[in-house]
C-alpha positions as CSV (number, residue, x, y, z in Angstrom):
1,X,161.8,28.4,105.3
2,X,158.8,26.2,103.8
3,X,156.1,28.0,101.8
4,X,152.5,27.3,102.2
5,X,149.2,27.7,99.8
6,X,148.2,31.0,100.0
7,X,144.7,32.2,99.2
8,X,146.0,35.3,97.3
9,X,142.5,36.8,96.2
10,X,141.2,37.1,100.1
11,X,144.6,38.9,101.3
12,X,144.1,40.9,98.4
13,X,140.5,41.9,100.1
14,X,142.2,42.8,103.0
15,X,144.2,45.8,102.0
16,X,143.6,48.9,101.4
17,X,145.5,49.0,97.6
18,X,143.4,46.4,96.1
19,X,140.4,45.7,98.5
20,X,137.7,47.3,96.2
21,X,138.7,46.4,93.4
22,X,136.1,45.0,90.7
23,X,136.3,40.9,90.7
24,X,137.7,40.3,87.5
25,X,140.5,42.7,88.3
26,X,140.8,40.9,91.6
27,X,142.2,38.1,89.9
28,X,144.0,39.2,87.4
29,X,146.2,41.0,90.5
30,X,146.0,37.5,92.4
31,X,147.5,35.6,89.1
32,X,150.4,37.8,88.9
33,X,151.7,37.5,92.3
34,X,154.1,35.4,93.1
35,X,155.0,34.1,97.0
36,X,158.1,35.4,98.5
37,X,159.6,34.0,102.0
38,X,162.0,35.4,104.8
39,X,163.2,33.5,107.7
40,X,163.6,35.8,110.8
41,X,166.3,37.9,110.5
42,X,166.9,38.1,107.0
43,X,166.5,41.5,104.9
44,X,163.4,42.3,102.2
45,X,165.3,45.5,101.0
46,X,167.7,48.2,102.0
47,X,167.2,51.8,102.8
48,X,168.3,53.0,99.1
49,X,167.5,50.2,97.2
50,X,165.4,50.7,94.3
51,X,161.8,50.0,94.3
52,X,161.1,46.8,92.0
53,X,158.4,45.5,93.9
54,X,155.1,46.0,95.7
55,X,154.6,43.7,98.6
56,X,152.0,42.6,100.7
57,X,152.0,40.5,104.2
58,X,150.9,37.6,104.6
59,X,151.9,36.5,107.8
60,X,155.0,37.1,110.4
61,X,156.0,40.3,111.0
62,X,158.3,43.2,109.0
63,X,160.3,46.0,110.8
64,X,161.1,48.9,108.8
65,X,164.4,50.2,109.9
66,X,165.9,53.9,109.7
67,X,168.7,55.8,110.4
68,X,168.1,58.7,112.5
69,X,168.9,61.7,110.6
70,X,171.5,63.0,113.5
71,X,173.4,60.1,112.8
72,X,173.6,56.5,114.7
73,X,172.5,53.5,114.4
74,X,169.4,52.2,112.8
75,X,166.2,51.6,115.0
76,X,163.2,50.1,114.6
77,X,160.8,53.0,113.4
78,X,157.8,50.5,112.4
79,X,156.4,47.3,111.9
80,X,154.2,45.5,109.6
81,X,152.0,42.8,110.3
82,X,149.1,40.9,107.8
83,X,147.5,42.6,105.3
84,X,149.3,45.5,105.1
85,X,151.5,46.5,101.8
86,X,155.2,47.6,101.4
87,X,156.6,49.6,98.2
88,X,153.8,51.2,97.5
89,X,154.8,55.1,98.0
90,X,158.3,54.5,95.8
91,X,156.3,52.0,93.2
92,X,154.3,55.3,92.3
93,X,156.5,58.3,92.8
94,X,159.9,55.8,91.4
95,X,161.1,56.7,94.8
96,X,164.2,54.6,96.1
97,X,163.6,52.7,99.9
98,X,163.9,55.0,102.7
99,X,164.2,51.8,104.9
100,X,165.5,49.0,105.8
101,X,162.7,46.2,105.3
102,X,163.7,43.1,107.7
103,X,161.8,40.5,109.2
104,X,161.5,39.9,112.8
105,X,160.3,36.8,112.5
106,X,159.8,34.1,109.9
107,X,157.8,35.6,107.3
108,X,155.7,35.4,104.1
109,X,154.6,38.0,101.6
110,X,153.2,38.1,97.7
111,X,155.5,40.2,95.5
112,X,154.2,42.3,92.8
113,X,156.4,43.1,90.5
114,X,157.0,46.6,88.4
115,X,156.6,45.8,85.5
116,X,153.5,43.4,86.3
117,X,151.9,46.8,87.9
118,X,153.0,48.4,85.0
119,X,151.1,45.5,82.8
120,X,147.8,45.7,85.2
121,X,147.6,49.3,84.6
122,X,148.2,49.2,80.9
123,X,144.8,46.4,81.3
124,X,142.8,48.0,84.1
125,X,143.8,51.4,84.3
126,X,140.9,53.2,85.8
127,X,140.7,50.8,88.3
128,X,144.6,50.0,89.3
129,X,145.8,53.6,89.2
130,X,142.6,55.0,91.3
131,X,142.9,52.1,93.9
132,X,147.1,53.1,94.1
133,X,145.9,56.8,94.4
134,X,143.5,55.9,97.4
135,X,146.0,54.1,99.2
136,X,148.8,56.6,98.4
137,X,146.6,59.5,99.9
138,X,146.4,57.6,103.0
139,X,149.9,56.7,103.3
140,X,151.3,60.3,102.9
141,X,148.6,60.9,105.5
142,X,150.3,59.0,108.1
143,X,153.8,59.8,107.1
144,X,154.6,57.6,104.3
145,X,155.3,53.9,104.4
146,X,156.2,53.8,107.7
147,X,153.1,53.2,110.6
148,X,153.6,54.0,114.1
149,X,154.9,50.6,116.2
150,X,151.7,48.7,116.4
151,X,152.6,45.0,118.1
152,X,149.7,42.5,117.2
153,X,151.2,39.1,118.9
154,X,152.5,38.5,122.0
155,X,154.6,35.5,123.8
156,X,154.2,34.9,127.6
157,X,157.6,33.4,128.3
158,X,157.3,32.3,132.3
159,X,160.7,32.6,134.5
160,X,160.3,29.2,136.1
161,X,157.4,27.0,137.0
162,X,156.5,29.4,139.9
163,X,154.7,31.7,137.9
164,X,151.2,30.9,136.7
165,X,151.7,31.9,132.5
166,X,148.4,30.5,132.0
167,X,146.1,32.7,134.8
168,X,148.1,35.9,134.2
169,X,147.8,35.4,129.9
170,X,143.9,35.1,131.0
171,X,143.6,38.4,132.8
172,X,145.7,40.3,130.0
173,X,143.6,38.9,127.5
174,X,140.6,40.4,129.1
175,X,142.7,43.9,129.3
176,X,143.0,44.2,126.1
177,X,139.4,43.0,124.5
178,X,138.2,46.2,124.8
179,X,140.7,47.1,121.8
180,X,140.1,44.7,119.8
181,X,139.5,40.7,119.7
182,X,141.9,38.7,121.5
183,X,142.9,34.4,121.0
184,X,145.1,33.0,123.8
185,X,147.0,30.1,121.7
186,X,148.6,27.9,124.4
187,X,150.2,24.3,123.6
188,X,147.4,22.4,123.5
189,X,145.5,24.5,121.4
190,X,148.1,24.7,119.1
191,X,149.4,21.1,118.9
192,X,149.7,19.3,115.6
193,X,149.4,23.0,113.4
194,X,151.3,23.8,110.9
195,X,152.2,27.7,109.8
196,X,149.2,28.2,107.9
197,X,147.1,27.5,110.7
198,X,148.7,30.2,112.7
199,X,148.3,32.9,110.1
200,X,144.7,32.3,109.7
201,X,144.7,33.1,113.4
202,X,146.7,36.1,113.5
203,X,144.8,37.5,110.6
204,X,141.2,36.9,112.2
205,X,142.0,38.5,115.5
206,X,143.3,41.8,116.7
207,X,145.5,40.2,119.0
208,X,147.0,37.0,119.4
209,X,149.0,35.6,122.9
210,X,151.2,32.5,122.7
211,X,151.6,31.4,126.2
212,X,154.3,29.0,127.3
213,X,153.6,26.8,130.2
214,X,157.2,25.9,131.0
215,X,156.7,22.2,130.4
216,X,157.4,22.1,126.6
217,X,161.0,23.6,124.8
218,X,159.7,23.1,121.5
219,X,156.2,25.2,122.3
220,X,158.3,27.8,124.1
221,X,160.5,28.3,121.3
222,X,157.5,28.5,119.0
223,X,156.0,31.3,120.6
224,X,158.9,33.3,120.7
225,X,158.9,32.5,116.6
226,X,155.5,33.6,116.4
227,X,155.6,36.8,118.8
228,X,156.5,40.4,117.6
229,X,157.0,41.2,121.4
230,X,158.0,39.1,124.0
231,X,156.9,39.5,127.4
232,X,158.8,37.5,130.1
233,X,157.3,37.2,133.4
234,X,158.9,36.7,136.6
235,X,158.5,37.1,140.3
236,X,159.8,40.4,141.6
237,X,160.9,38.9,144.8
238,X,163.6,36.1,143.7
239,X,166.7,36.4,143.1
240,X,167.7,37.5,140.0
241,X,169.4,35.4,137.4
242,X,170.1,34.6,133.6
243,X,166.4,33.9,131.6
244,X,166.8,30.0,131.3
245,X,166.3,30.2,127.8
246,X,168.8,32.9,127.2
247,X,171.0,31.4,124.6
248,X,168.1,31.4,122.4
249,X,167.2,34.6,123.1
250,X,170.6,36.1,122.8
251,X,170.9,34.8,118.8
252,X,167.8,36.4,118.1
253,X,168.8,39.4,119.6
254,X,169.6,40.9,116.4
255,X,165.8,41.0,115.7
256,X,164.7,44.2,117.7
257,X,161.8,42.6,119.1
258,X,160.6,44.5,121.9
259,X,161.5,42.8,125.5
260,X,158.9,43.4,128.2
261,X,160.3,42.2,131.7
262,X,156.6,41.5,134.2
263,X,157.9,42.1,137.4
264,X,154.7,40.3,139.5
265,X,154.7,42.1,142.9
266,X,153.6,39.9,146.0
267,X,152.1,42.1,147.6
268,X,150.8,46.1,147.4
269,X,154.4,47.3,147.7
270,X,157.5,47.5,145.0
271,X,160.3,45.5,145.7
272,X,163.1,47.9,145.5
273,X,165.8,47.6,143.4
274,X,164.0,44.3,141.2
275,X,163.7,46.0,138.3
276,X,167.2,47.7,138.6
277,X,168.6,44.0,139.2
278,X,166.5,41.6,137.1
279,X,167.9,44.4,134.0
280,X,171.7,43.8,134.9
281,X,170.5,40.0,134.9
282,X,168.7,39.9,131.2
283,X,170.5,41.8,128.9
284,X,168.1,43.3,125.9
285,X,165.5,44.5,128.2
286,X,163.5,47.3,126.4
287,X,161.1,47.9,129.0
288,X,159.3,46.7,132.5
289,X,156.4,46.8,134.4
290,X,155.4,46.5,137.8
291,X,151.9,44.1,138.2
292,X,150.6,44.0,141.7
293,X,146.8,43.9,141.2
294,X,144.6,44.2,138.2
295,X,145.0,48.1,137.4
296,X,148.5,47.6,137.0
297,X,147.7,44.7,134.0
298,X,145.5,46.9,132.4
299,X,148.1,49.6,132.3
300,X,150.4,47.0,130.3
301,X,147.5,46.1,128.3
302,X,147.0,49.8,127.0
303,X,150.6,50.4,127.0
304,X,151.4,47.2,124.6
305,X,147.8,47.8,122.8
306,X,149.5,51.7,121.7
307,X,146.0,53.2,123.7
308,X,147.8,54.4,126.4
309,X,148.0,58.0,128.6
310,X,150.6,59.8,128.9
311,X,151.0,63.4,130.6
312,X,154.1,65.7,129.7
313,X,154.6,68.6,132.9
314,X,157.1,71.2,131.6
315,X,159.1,73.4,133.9
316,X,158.1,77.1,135.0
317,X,159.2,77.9,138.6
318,X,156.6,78.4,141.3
319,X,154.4,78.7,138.0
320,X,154.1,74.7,137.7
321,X,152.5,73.7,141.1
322,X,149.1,74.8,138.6
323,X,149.7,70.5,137.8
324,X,148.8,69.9,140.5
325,X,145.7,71.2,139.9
326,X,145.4,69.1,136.4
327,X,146.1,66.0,138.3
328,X,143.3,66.3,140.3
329,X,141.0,68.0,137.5
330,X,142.1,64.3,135.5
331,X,141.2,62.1,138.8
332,X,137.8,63.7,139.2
333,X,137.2,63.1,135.2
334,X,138.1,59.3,135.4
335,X,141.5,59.6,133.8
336,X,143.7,56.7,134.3
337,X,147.5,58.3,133.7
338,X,149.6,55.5,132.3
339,X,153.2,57.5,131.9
340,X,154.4,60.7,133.3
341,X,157.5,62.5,132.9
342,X,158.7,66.3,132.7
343,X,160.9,68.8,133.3
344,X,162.5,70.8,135.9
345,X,159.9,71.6,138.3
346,X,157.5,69.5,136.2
347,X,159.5,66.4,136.8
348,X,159.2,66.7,140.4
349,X,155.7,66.9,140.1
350,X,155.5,64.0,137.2
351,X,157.5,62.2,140.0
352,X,155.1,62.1,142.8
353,X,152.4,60.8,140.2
354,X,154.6,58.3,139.3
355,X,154.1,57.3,142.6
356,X,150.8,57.2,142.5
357,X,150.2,60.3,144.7
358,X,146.6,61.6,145.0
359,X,146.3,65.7,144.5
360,X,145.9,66.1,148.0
361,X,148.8,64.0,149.0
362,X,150.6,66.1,146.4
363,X,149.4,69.2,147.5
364,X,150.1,68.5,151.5
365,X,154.2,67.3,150.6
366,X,155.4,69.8,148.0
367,X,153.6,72.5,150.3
368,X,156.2,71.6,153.2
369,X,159.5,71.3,150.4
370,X,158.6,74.0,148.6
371,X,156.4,77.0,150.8
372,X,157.8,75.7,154.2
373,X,161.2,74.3,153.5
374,X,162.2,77.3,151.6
375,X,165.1,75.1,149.4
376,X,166.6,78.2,147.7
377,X,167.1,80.1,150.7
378,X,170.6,78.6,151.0
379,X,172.5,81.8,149.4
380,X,176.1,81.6,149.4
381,X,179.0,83.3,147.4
382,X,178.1,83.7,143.7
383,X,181.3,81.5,142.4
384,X,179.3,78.9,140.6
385,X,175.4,79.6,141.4
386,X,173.8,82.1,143.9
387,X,172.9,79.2,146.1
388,X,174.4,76.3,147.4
389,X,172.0,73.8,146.1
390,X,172.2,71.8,149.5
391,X,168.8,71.9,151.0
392,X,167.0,71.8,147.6
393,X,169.2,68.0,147.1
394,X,168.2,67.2,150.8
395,X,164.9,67.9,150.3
396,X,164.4,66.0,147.4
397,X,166.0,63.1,149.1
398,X,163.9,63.2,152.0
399,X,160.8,62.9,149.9
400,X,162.1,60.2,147.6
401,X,164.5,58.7,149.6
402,X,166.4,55.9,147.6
403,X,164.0,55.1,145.1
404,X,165.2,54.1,141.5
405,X,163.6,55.7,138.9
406,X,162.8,52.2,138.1
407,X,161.0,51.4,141.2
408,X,158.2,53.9,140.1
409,X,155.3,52.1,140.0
410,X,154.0,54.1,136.7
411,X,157.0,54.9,134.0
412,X,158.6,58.0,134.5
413,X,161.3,59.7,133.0
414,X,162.3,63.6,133.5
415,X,164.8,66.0,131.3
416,X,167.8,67.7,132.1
417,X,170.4,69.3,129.7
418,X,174.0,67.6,129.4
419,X,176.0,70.9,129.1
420,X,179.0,69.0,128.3
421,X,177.8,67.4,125.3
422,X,175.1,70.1,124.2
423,X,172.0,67.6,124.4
424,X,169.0,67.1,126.5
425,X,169.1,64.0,128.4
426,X,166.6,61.9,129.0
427,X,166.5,59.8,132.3
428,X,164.5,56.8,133.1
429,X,167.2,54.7,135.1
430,X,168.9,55.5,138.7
431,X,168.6,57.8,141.8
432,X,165.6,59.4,141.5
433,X,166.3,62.2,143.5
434,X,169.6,62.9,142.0
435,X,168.0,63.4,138.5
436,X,165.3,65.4,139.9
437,X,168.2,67.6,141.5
438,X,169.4,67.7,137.9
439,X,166.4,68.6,136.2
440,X,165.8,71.6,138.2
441,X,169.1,72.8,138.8
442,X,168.1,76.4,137.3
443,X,171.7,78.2,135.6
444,X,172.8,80.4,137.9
445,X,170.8,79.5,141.1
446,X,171.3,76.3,141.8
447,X,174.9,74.8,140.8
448,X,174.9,71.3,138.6
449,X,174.8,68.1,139.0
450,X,178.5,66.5,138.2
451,X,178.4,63.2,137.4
452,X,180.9,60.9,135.5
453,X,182.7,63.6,134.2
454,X,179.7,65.6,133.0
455,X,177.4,68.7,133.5
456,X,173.9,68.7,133.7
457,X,171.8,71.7,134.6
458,X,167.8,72.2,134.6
459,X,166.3,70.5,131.6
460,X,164.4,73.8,130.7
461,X,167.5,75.0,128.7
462,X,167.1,72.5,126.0
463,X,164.0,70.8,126.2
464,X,161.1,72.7,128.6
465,X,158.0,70.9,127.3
466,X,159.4,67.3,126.8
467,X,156.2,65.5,124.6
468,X,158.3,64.9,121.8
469,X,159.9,62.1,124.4
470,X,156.5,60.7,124.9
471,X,156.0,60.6,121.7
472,X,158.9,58.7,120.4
473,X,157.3,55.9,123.4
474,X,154.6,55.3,121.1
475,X,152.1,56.8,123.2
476,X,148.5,57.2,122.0
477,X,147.2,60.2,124.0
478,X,149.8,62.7,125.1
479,X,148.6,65.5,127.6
480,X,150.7,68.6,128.0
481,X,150.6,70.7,130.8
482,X,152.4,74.0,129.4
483,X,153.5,76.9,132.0
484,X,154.0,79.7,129.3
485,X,156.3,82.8,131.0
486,X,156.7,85.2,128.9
487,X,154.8,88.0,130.7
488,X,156.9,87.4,134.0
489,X,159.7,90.1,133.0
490,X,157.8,93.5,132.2
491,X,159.3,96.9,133.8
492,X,158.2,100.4,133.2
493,X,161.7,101.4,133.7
494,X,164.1,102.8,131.1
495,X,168.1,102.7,132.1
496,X,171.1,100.2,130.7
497,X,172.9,100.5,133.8
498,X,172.6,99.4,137.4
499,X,172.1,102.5,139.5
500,X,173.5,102.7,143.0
501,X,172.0,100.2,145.6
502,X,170.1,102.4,147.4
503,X,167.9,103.5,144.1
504,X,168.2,100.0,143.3
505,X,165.9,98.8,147.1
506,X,163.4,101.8,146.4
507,X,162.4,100.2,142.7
508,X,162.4,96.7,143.6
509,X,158.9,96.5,142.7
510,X,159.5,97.4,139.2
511,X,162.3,95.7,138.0
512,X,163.2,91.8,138.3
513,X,165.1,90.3,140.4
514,X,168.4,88.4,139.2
515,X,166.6,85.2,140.6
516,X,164.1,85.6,138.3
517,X,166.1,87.1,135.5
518,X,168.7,84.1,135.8
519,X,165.5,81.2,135.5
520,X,163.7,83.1,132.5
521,X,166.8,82.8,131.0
522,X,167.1,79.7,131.1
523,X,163.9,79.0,129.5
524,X,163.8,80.7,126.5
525,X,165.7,78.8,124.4
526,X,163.6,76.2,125.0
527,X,160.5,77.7,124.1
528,X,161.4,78.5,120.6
529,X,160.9,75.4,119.4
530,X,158.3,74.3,122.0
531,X,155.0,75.5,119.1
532,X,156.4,72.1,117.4
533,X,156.2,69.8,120.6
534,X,152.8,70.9,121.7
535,X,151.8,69.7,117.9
536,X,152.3,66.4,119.1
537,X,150.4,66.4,122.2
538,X,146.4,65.4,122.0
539,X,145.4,68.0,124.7
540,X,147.7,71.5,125.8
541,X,146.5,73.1,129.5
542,X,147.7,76.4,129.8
543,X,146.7,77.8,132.9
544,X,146.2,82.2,133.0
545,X,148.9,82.7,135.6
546,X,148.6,86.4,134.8
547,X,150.8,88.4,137.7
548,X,152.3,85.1,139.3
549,X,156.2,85.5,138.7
550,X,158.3,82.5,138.5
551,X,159.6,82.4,142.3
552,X,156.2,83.7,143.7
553,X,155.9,80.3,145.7
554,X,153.6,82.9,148.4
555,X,151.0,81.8,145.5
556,X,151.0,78.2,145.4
557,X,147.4,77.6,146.1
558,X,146.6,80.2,143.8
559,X,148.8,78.6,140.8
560,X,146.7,75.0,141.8
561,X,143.2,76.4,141.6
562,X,144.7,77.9,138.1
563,X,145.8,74.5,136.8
564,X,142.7,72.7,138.0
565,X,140.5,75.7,136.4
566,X,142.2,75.4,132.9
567,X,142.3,71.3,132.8
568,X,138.4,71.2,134.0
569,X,137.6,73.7,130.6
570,X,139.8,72.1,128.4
571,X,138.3,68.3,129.7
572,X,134.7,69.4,128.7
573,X,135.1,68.4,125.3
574,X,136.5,64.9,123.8
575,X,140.4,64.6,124.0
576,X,141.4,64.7,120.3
């Protein structure tokens, strides 16, 4: 890869290790620096590696890559872009790389030595140990070397000549100005310029698109050079095929680059099944988006700008219809919802605002499945669950019918706990209603869901509050609804035995029912460890559901006017 002049003293200005420093130091830092480049692909260092060297970027893009401590293989837990420093943290503690430092696309950087640090602080010390300090502090602020996944340039890589790159790239670019400034770069603009010119682009704007008009190979394969996420656009009403450029794509797939797939709608209505099909077409598909208007570009723009929405619904029984009640508290606040997911009863909910259901559409459908349907009145013998789990599956397919989760017009996912492999799973892909049924099916009361030879009961068991999974999407501001039940199971009765029936019918009111016993249960476990997911959410609701057990579904209005009471004093002050 060719190496171009590099004005070393104005990066320097631009980080936050050496930006204030005194002039003459300035350039003593500059002069030791030497230029260092990676083609796309190729590894800085290795999780492990010593620490020789302080980095900083100046142009391209580096992903940090780790191994998850469960085991696996690496992902991609963070990228770099211009300006920003590497090596830092283990340059100052001696620390050895706790990633892997690749490049995702052709890249340079100016490498600073250890023992030219060391020299600069035997010369300047005040000034190259306090700046290190500074920017050390800040770093073990946000979690060491490694930022959250912050994508600054984008390629719009059209399907065919059908879909207007250049009108679309316009209306994104107006999306996401309210985030920072945004260049559109399309071929003519960037005809005749060599590397440097795009750097000195990328480093003067927030955001940078390189749109590809279809007519030009060379142009389209520069953009996906210059892009740290591609976005490839194509009508959600053809029929689906390889990407014409998918060689290409497919030997750089070792990159990680993100893969958006545009799905453009034709009219108000999803296609069903394109997103389902157009991902068994193009392998490497990280996620998708459904665009039929305006609103629905915005939503990618704060979804790829990392200034997103998200709201996390947890389970509780007849206790979580109060989110219905924080949808509509949101609405009337001006609260634009950009992802949604929960579990157990909270992903049924999450599901009809994935579909873009108003609070009183909500309210008016799970009124007639859940008040007038009755779906756990099904009782049978005890073998397996106390009811046969029949109408509560019907039910949820007559609501949803034979949606995908990937026909969800917002992204959606909901929980439910693989029994068979001890591990909450997390679905975003196939029958919606089937991994609804999962979700919810509560131990004991409603039987699981078998499926390719495994066993998956109500997510609640593992994972009852599921932010930490809207977390790992990168999402900016993560809302939690929280349906706490730990004062549903209170008795003034003292015995360790079951007396006979008869005694048993005359203190029904103060004892629980095995219903009820059977669902708490299953949530317990789960909320152990729930303090540390509702860490990571911006904003907690938790409606007072005092005296509301969890299969009181007599209260359901009740429960609403609780959730829309709690959201409305929470919302009074700034999120955050």
């Amino acid at each position: 890869m060719p190496t171009h002049s590099i004005d070393t003293r104005a990066l320097l200005l631009r980080t936050s290790v050496f930006g204030d420093l005194p002039e003459d130091v300035l350039v003593s830092v500059a002069d030791r620096m030497q230029p260092c480049a990676l083609q796309g692909g190729h590894v800085l260092f290795g999780a492990g590696d010593p620490c020789d060297a302080l980095y900083v970027l100046h142009s391209g893009s580096i992903g940090l890559f780790r191994t998850p401590r469960s085991g696996g293989a690496p992902h991609l837990a963070g990228l770099l872009s211009n300006g920003e420093t590497l090596g830092t943290t283990g340059l100052l503690l001696g620390q050895a790389h706790e990633s892997t430092a690749r490049a995702l696309r052709d890249t340079q950087l100016m490498r600073l030595s250890r023992k030219d640090f060391e020299r600069l602080i035997d010369q300047h010390p005040q000034a190259i140990l306090g700046a290190a300090q500074t920017a050390l502090r800040n770093l073990l602020k946000r979690g060491g070397d490694e930022p959250r996944l912050l994508p600054r340039t984008f390629a719009i890589l059209p399907f065919d000549d059908a879909i207007h790159a250049r009108e679309l790239a316009e209306q994104l670019r107006h999306a996401l100005l309210p985030f920072g400034n945004c260049l559109l770069i399309d071929a003519p603009l960037g005809h005749g310029h060599g590397p440097a010119w795009f750097a000195e682009r990328e480093a003067e704007m927030r955001f940078v698109l390189y749109v590809d008009d279809g007519h030009n190979a060379a142009w389209r394969a520069l953009c996906r050079r210059q892009a740290d996420t591609l976005l490839m656009v194509t009508r959600a009403d053809r029929e689906p095929a390889p990407w014409p450029d998918q060689p290409a794509l497919a030997e750089h797939a070792d990159l990680e680059r993100p893969r958006h797939l545009i799905l453009l709608h034709p009219g108000k209505s999803i296609v069903p099944g394109a997103a389902r099909n157009w991902r068994k077409a193009v392998p490497g598909i990280t996620h998708h988006h459904h665009v039929r208007n305006i609103n629905d570009i915005q939503r990618v723009a704060r979804l790829l700008a990392r200034r997103s929405l998200g709201l996390v619904l947890s389970g509780g029984g007849a206790r979580g219809f109060a989110a219905i009640g924080v949808l509509r508290a949101l609405h009337e606040k001006g609260y634009d919802i950009d992802l949604v997911g929960g579990t157990s009863i909270g992903a049924i909910i999450a599901a009809g605002m994935a579909l873009q259901w108003d609070h009183k559409q909500m309210h008016a459908n799970y009124r007639a499945a859940f008040i007038d349907s009755r779906p756990l009145s099904d009782w049978t013998v005890p073998l397996v669950a106390l009811c046969r789990g029949e109408r509560t599956s019907r039910l949820l397919q007559r609501f949803f019918g034979d949606l995908d989760m990937e026909d969800l017009p917002i992204p959606f996912f909901c929980v439910s706990s693989d029994l068979t492999r001890g591990i909450a799973a997390v679905h975003r892909q196939g029958p919606l209603w089937l991994w609804l049924r999962a979700s919810c099916a509560i131990p004991g009361i409603l039987p699981p869901v078998l499926h390719e030879g495994r066993v998956y009961v109500d997510g609640a068991v593992i994972n009852n509050l599921p932010v930490d999974v809207m977390y790992d999407r990168g999402v900016a501001t993560i809302l939690a609804c929280d349906i706490r039940a730990d004062d549903v199971l209170v008795t003034d009765l003292e015995r360790a035995w079951q007396p006979r029936a008869w005694r048993q019918w005359l203190q029904r009111d103060r004892q629980p029912g095995v219903a009820s016993i059977l669902l708490r249960a299953g949530m317990v476990n789960a909320e152990n460890i729930a303090n540390q997911r509702r860490e990571l959410a911006t904003q907690v609701f938790s409606p007072q559901l005092d005296a509301i057990g969890l299969l009181d579904f007599k209260s359901f209005d009740r429960v609403i006017e609780a959730g829309y009471r709690s959201a409305i004093e929470s919302l009074a002050e700034p999120l955050g």
